[in-house]
C-alpha positions in Angstrom: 103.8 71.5 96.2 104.7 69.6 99.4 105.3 71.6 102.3 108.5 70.5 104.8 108.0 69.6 108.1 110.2 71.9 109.3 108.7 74.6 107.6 105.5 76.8 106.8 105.0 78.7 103.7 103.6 82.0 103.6 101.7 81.5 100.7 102.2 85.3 99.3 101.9 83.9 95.7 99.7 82.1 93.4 100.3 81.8 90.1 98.8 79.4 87.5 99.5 79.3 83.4 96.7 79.2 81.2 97.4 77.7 77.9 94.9 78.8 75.7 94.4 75.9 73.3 94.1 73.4 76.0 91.8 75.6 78.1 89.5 77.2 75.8 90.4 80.6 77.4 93.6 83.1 77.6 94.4 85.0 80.9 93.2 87.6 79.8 89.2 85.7 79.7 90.2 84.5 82.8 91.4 87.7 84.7 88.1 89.3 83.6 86.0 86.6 84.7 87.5 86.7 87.9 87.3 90.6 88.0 83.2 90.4 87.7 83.2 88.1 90.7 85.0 91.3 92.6 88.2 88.7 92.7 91.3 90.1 92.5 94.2 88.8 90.2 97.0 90.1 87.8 99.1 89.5 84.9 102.1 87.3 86.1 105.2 90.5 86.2 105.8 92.3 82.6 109.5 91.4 81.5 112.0 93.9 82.0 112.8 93.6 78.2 109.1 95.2 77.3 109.3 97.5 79.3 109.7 101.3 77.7 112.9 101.7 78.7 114.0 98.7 77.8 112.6 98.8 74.3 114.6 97.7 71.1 117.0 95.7 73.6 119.2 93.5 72.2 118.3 89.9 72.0 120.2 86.8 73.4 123.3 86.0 71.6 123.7 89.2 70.2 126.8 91.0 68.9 128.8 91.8 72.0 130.2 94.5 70.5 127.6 96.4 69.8 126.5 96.2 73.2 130.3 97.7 73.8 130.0 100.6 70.9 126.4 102.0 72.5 127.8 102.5 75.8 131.0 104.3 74.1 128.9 106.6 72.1 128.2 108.9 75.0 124.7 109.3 73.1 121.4 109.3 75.0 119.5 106.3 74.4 121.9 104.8 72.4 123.0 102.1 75.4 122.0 98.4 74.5 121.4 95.6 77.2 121.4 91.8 76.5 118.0 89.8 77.2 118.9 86.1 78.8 115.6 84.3 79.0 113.5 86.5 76.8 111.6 84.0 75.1 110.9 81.9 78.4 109.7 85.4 80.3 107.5 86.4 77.7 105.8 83.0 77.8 105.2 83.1 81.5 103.7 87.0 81.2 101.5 85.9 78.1 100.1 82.6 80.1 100.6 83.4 83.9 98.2 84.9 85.8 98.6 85.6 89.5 95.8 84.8 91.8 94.8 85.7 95.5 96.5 83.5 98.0 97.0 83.9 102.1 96.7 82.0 104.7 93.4 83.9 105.8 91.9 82.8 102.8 88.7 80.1 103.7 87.8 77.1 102.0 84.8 79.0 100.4 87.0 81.7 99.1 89.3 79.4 97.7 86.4 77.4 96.0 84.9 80.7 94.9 87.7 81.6 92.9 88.3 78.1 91.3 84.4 77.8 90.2 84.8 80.9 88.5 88.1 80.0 86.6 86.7 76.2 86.0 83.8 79.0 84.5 85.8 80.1 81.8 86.9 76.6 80.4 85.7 75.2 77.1 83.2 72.7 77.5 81.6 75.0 80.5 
């Protein structure tokens, strides 16, 4: 992205999507890959909605009302939430993958870590 004038980004994170069937590998591969080289990366953030206590939440455009008769009951773990987004979040976890970024970060390191994700392509 362009970077204003009047401003300086701080560059705290770096994430890139990784569709499988037009890169010949999943994040997963790619994570892994970049793990052997001692480069550290992660899984873009889990969804609140897969998360434990979140699990067996309601999906968008449910029934309001039973959101409404959970948190009536009075019963432990019985208390519904909505998920707005789910589908998109859970696209971005599956596919995202965050990578290191800084502005201490030299030009080898940076062209470290992209030979070793250009690595994992198909065709490589």
């Amino acid at each position: 992205m362009p970077e204003p004038a009047w401003s300086r980004s701080t560059r705290w994170l770096s994430v890139i999507l990784i569709d499988p069937r037009d890169f010949g590998a999943d994040r997963e591969n790619v994570r892994l890959a970049l793990e052997k080289e001692n480069i550290e990366s992660r899984p873009v953030w889990k969804p609140m909605h897969l998360q434990p206590v979140f699990q067996g939440a309601m999906e968008r455009g449910g029934d309001l009302s039973e959101l409404r008769q959970g948190s009536a009951s009075g019963k432990a773990g019985s208390r519904r939430c909505r998920v707005v987004g789910g589908k998109v979040s859970e696209a971005l976890f599956e596919k995202g993958l965050c990578l290191p970024s800084g502005t201490a970060m030299s030009a080898d390191d940076l062209e470290r870590i992209v030979e070793t994700i250009l690595r994992c392509q198909k065709g490589n």
